[in-house]
Backbone bond lengths (Angstrom), bond angles and torsions (degrees), N, CA, C in turn:
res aa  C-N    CA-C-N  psi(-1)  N-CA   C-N-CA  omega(-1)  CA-C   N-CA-C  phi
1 X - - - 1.467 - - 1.526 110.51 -
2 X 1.096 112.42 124.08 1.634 112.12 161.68 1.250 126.61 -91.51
3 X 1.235 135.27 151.13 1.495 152.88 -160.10 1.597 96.47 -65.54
4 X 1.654 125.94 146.49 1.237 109.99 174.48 1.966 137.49 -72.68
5 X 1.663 89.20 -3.62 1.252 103.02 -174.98 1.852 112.47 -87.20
6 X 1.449 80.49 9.38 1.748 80.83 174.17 1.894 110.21 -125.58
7 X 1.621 92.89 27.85 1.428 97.57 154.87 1.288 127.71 -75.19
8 X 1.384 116.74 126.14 1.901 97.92 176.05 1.615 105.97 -131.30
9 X 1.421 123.17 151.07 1.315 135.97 -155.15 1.084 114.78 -51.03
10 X 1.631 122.92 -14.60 1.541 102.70 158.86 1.299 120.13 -83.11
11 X 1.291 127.90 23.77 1.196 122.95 176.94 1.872 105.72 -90.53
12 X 1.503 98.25 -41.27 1.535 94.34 167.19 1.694 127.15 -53.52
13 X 1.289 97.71 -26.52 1.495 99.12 -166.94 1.754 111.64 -56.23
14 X 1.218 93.42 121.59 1.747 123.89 168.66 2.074 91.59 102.04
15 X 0.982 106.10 27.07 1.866 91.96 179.92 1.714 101.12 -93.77
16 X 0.913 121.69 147.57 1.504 132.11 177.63 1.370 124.74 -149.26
17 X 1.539 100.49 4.61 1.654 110.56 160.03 1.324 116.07 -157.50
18 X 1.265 126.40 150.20 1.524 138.73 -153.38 1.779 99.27 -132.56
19 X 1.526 112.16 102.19 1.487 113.90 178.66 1.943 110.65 -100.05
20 X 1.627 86.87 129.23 1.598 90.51 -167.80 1.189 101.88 -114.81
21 X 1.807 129.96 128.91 1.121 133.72 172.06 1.554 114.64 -86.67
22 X 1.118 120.64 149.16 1.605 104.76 -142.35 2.334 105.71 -101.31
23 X 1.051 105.74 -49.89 1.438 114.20 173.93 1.926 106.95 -64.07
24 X 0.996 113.33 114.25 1.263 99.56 149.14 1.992 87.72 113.69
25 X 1.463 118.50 -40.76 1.302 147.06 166.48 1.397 110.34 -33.67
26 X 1.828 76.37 -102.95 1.619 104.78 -161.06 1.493 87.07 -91.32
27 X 1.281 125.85 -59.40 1.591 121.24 -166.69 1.647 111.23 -116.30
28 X 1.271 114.22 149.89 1.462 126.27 -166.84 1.451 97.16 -38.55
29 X 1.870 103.98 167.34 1.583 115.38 163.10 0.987 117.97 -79.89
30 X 1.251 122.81 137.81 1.597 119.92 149.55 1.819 101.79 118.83
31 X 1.629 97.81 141.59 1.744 109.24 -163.51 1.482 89.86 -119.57
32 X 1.403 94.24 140.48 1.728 123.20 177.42 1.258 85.99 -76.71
33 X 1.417 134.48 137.68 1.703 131.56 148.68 1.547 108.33 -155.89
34 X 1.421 88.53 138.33 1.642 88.65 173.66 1.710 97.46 -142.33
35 X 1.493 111.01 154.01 1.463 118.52 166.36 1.267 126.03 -133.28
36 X 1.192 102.66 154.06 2.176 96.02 -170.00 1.366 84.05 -152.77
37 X 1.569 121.70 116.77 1.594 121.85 156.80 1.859 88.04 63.02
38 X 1.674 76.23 -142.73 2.183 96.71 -166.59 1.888 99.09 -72.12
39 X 1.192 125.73 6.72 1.946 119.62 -169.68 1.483 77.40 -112.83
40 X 1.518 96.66 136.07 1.159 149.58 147.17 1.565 118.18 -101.49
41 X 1.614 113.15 103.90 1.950 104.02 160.14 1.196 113.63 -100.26
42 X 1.338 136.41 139.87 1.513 111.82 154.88 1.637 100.03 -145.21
43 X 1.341 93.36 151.53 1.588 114.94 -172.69 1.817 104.78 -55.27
44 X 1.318 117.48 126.51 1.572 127.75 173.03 1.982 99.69 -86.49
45 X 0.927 116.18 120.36 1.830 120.40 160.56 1.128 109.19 -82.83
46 X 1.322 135.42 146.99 1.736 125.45 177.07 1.837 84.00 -129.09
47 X 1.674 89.23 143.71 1.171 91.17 162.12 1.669 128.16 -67.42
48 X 1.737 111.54 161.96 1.450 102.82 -162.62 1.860 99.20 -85.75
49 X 1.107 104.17 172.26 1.890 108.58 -172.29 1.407 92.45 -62.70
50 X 1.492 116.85 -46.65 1.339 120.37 -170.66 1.625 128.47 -60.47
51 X 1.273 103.84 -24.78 1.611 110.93 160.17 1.671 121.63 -86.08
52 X 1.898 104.94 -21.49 1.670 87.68 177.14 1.486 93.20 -89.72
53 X 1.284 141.88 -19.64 1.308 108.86 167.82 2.072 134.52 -64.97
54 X 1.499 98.92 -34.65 1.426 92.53 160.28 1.656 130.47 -65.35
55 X 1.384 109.13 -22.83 1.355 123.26 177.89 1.819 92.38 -59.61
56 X 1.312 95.18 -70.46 1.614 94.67 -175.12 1.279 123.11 -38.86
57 X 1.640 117.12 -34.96 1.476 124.97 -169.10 1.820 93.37 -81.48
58 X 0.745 107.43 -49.63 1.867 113.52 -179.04 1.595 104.33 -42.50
59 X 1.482 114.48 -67.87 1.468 115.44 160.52 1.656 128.20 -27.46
60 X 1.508 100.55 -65.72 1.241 98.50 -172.11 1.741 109.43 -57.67
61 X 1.087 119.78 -39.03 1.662 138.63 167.90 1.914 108.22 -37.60
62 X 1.162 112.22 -11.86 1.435 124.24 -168.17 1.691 105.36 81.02
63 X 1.156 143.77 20.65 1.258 127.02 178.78 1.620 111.61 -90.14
64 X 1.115 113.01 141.11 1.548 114.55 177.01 1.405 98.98 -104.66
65 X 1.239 106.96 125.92 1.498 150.72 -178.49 1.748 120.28 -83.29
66 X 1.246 118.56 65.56 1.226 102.23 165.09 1.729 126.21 -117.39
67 X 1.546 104.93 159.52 1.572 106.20 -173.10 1.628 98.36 -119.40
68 X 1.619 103.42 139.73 1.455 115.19 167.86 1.320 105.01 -126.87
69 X 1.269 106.16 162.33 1.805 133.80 -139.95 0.958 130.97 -151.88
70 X 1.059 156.17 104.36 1.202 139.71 -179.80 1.587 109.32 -81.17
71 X 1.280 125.08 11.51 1.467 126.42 -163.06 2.054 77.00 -117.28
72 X 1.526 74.08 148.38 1.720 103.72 170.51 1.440 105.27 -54.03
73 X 1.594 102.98 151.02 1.475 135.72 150.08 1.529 114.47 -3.58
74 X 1.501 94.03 -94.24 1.931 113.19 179.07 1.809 100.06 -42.91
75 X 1.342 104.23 -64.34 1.684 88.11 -169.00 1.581 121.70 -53.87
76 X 1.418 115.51 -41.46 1.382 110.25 168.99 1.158 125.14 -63.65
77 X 1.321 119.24 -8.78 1.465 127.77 -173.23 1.834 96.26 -88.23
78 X 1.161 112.26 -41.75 1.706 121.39 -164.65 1.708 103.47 -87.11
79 X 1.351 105.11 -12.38 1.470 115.14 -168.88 1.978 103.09 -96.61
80 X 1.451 107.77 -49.44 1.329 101.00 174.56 1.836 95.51 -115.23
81 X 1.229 127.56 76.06 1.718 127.23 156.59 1.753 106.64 -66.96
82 X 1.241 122.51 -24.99 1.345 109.97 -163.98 1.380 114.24 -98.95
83 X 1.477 114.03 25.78 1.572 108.92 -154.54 1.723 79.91 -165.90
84 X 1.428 119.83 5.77 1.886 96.00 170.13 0.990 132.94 -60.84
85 X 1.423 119.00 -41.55 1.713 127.31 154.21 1.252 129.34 -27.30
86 X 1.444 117.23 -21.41 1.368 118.23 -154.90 1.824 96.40 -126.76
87 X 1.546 115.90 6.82 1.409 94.67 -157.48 1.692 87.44 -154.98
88 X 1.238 107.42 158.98 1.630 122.96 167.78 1.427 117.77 -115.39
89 X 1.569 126.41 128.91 1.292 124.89 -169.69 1.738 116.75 -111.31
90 X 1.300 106.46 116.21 0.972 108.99 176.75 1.560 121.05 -95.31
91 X 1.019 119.81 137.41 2.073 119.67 -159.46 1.519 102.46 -128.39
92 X 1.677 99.83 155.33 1.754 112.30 153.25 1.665 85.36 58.27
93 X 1.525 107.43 71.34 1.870 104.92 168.63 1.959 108.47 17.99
94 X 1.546 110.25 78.93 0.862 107.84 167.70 1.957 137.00 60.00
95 X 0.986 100.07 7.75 2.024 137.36 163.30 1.344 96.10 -49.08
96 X 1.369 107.16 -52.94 2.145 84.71 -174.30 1.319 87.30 -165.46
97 X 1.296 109.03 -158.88 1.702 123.42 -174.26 1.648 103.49 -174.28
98 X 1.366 89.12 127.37 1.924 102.04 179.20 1.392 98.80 -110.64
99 X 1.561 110.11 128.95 1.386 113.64 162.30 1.404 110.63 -146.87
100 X 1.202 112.27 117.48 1.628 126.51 167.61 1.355 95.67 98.16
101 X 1.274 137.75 13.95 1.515 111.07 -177.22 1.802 89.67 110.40
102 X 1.240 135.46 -22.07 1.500 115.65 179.22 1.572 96.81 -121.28
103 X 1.577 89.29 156.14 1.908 106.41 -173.83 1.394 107.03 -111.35
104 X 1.371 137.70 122.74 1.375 141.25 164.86 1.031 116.84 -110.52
105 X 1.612 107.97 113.13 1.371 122.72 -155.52 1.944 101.40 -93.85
106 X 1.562 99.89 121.66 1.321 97.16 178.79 1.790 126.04 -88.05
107 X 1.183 102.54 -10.02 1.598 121.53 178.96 1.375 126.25 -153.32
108 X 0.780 113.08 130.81 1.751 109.67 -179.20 2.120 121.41 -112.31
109 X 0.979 94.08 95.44 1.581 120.49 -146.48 1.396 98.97 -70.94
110 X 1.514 126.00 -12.52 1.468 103.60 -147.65 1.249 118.91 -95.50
111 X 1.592 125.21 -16.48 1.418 109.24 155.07 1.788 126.48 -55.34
112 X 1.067 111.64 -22.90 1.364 118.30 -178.59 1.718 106.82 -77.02
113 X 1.131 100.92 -24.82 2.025 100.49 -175.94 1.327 111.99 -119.38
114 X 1.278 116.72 6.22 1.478 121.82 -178.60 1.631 106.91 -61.31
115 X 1.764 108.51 -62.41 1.360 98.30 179.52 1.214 126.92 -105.26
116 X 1.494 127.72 23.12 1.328 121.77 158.20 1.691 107.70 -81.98
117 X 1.229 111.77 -37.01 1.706 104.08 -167.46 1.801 98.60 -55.73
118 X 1.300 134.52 -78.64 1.247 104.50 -173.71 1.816 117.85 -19.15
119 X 1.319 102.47 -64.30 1.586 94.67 -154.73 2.011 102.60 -68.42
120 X 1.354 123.83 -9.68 1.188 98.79 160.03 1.620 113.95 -83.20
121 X 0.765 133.07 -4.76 1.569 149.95 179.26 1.168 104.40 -70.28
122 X 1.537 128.83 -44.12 0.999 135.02 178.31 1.707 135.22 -75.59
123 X 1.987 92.82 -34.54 1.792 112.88 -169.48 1.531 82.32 -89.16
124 X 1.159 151.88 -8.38 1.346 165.62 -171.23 1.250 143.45 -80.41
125 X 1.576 120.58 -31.51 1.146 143.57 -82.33 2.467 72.16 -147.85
126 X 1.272 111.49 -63.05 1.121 125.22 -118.94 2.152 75.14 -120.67
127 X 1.141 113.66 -20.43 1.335 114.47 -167.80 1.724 117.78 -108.36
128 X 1.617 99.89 123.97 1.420 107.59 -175.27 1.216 133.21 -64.98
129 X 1.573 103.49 -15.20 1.178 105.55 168.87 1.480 126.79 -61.63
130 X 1.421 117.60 -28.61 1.091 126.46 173.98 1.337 130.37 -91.27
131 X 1.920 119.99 127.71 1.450 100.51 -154.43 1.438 103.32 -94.49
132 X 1.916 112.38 -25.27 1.693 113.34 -174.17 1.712 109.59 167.64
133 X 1.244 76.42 174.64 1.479 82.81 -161.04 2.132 100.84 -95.76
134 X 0.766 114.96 135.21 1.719 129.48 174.52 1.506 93.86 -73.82
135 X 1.246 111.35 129.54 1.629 130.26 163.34 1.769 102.49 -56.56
136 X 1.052 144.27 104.33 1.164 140.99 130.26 1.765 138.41 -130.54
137 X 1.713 105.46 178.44 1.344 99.56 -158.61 1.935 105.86 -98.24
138 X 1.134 107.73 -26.72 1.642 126.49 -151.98 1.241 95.59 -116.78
139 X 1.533 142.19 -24.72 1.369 133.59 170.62 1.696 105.88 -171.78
140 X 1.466 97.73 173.87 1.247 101.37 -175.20 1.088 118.04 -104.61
141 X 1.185 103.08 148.27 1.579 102.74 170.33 1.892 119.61 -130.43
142 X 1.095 126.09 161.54 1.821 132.11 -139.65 1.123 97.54 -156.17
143 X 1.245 148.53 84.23 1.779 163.94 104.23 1.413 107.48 -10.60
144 X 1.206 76.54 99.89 2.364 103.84 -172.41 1.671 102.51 -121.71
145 X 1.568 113.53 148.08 1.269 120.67 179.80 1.615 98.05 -80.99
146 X 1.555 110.99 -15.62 1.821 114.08 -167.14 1.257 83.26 -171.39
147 X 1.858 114.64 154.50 1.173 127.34 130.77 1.866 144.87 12.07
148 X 0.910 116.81 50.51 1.645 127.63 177.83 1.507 106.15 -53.13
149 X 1.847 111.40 104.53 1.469 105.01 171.36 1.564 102.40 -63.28
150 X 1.397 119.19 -34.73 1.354 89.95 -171.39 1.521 141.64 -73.83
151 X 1.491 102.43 -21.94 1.448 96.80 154.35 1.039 140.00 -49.79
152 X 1.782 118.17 -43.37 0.994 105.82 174.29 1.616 120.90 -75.85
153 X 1.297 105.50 -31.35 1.606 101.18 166.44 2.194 115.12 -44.14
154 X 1.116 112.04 -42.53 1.274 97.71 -169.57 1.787 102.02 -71.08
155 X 1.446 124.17 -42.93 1.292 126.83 -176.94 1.570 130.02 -60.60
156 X 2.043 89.32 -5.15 1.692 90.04 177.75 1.793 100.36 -104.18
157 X 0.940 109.90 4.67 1.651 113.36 166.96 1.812 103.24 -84.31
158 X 0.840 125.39 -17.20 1.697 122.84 -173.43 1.067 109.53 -82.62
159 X 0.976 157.73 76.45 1.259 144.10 137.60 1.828 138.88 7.16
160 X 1.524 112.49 102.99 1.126 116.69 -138.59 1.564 154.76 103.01
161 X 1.270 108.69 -26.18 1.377 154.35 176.88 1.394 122.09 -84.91
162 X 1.604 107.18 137.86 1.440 106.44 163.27 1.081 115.36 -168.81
163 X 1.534 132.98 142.22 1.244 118.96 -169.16 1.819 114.85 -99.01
164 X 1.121 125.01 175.44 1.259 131.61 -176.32 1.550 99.69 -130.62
165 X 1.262 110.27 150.13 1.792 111.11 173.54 1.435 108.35 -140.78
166 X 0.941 120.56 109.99 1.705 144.35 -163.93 2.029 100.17 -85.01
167 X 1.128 119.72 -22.27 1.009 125.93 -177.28 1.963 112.90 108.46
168 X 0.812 102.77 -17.20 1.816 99.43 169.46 1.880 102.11 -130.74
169 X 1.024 115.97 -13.55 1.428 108.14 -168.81 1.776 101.90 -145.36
170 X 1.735 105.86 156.32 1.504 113.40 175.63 1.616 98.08 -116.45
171 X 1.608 104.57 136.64 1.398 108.31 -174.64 1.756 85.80 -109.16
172 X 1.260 120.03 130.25 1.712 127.62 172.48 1.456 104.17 -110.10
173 X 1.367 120.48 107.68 1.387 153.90 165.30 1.148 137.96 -99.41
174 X 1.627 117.81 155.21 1.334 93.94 170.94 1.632 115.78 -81.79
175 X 0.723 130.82 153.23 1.486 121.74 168.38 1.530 122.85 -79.44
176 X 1.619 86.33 131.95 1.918 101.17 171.02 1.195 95.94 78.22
177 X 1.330 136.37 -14.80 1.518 118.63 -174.84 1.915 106.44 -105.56
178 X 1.581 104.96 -39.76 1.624 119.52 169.14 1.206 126.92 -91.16
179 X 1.254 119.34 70.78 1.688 123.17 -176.18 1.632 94.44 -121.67
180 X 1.177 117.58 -172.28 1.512 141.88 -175.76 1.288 119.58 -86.40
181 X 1.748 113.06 -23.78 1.023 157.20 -169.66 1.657 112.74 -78.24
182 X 1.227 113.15 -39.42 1.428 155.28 -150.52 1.503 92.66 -99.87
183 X 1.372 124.02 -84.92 1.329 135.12 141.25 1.551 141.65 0.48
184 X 1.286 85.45 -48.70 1.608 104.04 176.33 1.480 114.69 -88.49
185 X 1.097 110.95 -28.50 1.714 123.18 173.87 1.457 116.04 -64.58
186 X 1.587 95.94 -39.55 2.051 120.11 -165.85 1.909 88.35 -64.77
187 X 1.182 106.12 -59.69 1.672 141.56 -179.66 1.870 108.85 -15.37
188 X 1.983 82.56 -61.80 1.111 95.30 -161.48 1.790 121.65 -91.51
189 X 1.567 95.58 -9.57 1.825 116.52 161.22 1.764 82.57 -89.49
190 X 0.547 169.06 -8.37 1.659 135.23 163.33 1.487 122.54 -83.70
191 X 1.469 101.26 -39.75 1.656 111.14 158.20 1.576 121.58 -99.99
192 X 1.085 116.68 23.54 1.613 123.48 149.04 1.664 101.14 59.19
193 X 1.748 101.19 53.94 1.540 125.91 178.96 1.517 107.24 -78.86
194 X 0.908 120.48 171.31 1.811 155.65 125.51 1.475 108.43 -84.66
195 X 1.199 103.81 160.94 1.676 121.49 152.26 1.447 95.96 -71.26
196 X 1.324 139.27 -69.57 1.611 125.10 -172.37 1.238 114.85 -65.90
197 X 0.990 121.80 46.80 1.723 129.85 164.10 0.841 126.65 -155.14
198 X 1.558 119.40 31.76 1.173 160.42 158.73 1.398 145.83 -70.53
199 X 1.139 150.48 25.34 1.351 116.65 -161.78 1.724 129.42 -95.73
200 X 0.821 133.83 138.79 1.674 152.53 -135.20 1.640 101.10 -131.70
201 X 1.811 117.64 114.75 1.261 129.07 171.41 1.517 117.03 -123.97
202 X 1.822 119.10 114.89 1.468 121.65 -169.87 1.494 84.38 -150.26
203 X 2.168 80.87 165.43 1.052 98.08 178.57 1.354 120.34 -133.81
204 X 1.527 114.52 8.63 1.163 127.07 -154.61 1.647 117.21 -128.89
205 X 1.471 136.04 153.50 0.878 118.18 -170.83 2.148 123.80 -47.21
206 X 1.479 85.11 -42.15 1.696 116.87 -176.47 2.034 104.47 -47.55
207 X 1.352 82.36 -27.65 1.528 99.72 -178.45 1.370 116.90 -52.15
208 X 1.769 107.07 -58.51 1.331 134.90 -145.50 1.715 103.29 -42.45
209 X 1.284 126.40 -63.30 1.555 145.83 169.60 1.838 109.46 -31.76
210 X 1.584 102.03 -56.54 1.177 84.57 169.68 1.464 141.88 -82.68
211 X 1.475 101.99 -14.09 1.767 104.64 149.72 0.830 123.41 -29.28
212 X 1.080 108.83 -93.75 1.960 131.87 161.17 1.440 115.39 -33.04
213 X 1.338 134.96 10.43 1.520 133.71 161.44 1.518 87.97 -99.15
214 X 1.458 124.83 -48.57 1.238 101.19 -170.21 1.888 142.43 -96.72
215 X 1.081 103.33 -179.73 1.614 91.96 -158.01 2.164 102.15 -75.40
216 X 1.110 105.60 -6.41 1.290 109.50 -167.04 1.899 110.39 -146.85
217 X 1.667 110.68 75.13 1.332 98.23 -174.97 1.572 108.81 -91.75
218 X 1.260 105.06 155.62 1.691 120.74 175.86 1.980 109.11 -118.95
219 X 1.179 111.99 97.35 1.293 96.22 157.14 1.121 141.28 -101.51
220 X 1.508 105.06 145.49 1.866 113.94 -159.49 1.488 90.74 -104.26
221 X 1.087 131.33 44.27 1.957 152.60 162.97 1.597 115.00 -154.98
222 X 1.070 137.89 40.51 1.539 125.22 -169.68 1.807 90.01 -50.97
223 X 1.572 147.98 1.85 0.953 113.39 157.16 1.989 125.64 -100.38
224 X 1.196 88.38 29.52 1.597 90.92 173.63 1.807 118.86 -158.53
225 X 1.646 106.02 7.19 1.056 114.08 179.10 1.859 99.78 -154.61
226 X 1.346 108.09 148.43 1.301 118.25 -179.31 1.864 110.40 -101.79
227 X 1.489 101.02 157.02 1.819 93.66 169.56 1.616 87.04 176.96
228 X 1.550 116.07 176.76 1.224 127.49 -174.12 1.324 104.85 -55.62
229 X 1.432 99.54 -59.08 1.602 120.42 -169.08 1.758 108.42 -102.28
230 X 1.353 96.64 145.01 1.533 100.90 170.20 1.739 117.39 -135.06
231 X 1.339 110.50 137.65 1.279 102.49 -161.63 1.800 94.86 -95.44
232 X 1.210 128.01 152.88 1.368 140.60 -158.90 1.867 94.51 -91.90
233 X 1.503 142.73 131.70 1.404 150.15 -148.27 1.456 86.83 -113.74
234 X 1.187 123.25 -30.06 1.769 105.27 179.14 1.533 120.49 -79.90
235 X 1.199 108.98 172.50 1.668 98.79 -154.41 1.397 133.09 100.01
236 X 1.117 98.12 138.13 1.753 101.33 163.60 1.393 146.17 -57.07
237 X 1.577 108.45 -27.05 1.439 119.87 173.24 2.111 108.63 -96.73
238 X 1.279 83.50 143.16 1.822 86.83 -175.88 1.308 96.26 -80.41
239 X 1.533 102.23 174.85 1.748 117.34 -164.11 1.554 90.53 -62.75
240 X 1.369 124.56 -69.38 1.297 110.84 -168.74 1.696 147.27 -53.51
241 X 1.552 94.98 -14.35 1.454 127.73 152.10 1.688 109.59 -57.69
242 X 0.963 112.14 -51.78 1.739 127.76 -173.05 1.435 106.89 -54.12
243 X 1.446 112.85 -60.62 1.177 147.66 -78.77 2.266 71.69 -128.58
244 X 1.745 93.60 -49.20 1.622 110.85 -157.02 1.889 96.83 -81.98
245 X 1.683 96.94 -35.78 1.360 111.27 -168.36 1.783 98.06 -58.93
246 X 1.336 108.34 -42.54 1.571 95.14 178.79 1.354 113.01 -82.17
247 X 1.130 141.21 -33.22 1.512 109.62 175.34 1.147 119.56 -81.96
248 X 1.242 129.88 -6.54 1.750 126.83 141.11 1.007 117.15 -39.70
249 X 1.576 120.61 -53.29 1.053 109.97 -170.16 1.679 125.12 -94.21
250 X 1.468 92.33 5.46 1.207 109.66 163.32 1.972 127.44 -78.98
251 X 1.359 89.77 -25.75 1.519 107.80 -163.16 1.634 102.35 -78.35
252 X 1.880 95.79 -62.88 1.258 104.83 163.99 1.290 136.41 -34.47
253 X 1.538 127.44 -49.79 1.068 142.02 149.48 1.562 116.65 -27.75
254 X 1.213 126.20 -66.97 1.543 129.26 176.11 1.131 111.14 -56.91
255 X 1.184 121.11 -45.55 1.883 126.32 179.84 1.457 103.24 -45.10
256 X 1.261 105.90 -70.24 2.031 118.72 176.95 1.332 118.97 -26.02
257 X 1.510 98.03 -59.90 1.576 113.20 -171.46 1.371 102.55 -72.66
258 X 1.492 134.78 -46.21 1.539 117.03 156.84 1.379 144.74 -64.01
259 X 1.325 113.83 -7.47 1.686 143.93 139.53 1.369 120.76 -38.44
260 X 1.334 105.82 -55.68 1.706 133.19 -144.87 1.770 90.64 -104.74
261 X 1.204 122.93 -16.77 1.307 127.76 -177.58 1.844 118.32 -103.74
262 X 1.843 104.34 -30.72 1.273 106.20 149.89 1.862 126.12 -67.70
């Protein structure tokens, strides 16, 4: 992997969409959650002004802008409101994708989660380790202070199923069919992609697949995910800040020199 400051503008050449993984990315790690009985709270992140304005500048540039998630619909919707125009959201590790006002549903999960969610609801219910359950439509997700053998013990009796552990939360899926990976493929038959017209930014294990779908990965973890480029975690600006600042300043750059040459 090379450092991202040793990207240079032919590396963009043929990219026409920019995939942003959203925790850890665009906005800090880690989810506020608490549960009591039927209430659910959990902390909303908004993106900063300073990323929906490069988003916007990326757009206007012709780049298509999309973010995948493993977090639900509503929150990504309440998380980036100032930048929907400009972007397509992909949710629930690759489950569907809303753009413009329509949803294209990539899997339909619910015989597979119909009857385990009671019984994790239940092994769940009574244990501190666990802080709550995430509102979603396409899979579940389980906000743990640590690791619960018993969840995963009940999810390896299901058939079909498997869980993932990100380090604060368990995403319960189907397996091989609901990844990011999965998503990114659906993504790229809807906007009439290549893999080389691609490029793909994560930081997380959940990530890894969709790197590797695309023609140009960047990781914002070179210690838990691989890609050409890796964006450096120290510092004040997040990977996708980093990440946007160089092909701005990559873009910009070419504009000048074809300016400066008329």
């Amino acid at each position: 992997m090379k450092p991202l400051d040793e990207m240079l503008k032919k590396d963009l050449s043929g990219i026409k969409m920019i995939v942003f993984d959203v925790d850890g990315v665009l906005v800090p790690r880690g989810t506020k959650i608490k549960q009591s009985g039927s209430i659910t709270t959990l902390e909303t992140k908004i993106i900063a002004d300073k990323q929906i304005e490069q988003i916007k500048e990326l757009s206007e540039r012709g780049f298509l802008i999309n973010i995948s998630s493993g977090r639900g619909l509503y929150m990504l919707q309440e998380m980036f409101r100032g930048i929907l125009p400009f972007v397509s959201l992909t949710y629930e590790n690759g489950s569907a994708t809303w753009y413009q006002g329509k949803i294209y549903q990539h899997v339909n999960s619910f015989k597979y989660l119909k009857n385990v969610f009671p019984k994790l609801k239940e092994i769940t219910k009574e244990n501190k380790d666990v802080k709550g359950f995430e509102p979603k439509e396409f899979i579940i997700t389980i906000h743990c202070q640590k690791q619960v053998k018993e969840i995963e013990d009940i999810v390896k009796k299901e058939k079909g199923l498997t869980t993932i552990w990100n380090g604060e939360a368990y995403d319960i899926q189907i397996d091989k069919d609901q990844t990011k990976a999965v998503g990114l493929q659906h993504v790229m038959e809807i906007f009439k992609l290549k893999k080389k017209n691609v490029m793909a930014i994560g930081d997380n294990y959940n990530d890894a697949e969709m790197l590797q779908e695309s023609g140009l990965p960047i990781s914002a973890d070179k210690d838990r995910v691989g890609g050409k480029f890796y964006v450096p975690l120290e510092g004040e600006f997040l990977p996708a800040d980093l990440l946007m600042q160089k092909i701005l300043f990559l873009k910009r750059n070419v504009v000048q020199l074809k300016c400066d040459r008329i």
